[in-house]
N, C-alpha and C positions, 0 to 999 in steps of 0.2 A: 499210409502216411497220415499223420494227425493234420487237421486242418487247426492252423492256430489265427487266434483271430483278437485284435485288442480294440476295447468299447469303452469308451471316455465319454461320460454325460456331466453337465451342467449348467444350471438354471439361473440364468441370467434378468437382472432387474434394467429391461430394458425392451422397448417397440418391437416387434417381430420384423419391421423392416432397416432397423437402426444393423438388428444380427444379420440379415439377410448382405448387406450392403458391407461388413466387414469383412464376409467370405468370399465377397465379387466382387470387387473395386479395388484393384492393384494398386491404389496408391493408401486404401485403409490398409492393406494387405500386410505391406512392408512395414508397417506401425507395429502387428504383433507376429508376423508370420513370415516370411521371404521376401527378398524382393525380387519381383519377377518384372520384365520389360513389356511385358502384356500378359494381361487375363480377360477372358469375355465368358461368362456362365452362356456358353452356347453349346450345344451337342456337336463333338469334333475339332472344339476347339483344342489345340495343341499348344504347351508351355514349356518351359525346361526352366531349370535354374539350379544353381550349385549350392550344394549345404555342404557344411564338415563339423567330422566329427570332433569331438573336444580336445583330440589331441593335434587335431590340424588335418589331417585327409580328410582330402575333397574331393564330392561325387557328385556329378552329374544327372541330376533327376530330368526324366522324362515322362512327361504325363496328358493326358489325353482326355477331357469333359468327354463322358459319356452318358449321362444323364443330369437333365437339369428339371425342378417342377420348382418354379418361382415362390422365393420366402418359403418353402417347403424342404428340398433335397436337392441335392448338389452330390454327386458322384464324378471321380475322374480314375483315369488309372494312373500308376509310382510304380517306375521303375529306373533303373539307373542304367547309363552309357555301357559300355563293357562287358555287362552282366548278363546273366542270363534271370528269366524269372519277371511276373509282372502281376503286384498287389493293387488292390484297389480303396481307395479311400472316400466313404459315405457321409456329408454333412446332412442331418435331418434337422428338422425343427419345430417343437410342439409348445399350443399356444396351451400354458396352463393355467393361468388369471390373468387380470387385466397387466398388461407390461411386465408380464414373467411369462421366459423362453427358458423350455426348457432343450441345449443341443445336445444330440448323441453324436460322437463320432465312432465310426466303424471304419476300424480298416483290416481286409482280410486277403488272405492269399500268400502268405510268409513263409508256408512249405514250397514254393517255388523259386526261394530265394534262392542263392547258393549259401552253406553253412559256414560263414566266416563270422567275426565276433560282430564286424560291425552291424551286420544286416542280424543278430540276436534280436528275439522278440519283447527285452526287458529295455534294450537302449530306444524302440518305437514309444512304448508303453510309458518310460518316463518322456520323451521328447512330445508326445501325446497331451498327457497329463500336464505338462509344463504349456504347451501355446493353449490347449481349453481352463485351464482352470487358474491361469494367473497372466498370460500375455493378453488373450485375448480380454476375459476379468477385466484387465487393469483399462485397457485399449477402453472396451465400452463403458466403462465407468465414467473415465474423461469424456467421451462424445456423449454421453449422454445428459451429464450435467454443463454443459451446452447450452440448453435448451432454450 
């Protein structure tokens, strides 16, 4: 079985702790990403919350912080209610000049999906693309001209 795996980087003009604080604070969260009724970057902490797809079906994500290294990485695992199968999604974060973050996301584990269209690897891949490189974008844009 192919291990499929999709990798979304970009470099953000903005505080390493401005990024760090949009991927762990449920109420930045909901700005560019889900709304969830609690998030703690704690190891074991447990979240759920529902997404749907564009045509209206809705699933039930369940997911689990599994690793956390402050303003660094942030790991949890994704998987859904009913399903069988459980991917993991990696937030990293590298300081590459003064107030430019560069994030990777990584999420891997998608041969354990079951093969139906919505769990396809191209619907993560834009949905990916789309919260790192224009929700969030946009999100820290705003908070950071702020200042």
């Amino acid at each position: 079985m192919d291990k499929k795996i999709v990798v979304v980087e970009y470099t953000y003009e903005a505080p390493i702790e401005k990024v760090w604080e949009a991927l762990t604070n449920k109420d930045q969260m909901k700005q560019w990403y889900f709304d969830l009724d609690e998030f703690k970057a704690e190891v074991g902490f447990k979240f759920e919350f529902i997404g749907a797809t564009k045509d209206g079906t809705q699933y039930k994500h369940l997911c689990e912080v599994t690793e956390v290294i402050p303003q660094q990485k942030l790991t949890y695992s994704w998987r859904y209610e009913g399903y069988e199968g459980i991917t993991y999604v990696t937030f990293e974060l590298f300081e590459e000049v003064e107030e430019k973050i560069r994030l990777k996301l990584t999420h891997t584990g998608f041969e354990t999906f079951p093969a139906i269209p919505d769990f396809a690897i191209h619907n993560f891949e834009a949905g990916w693309s789309d919260f790192i490189n224009v929700s969030l974008k946009g999100f820290l844009e705003k908070v950071t001209q702020k200042k």
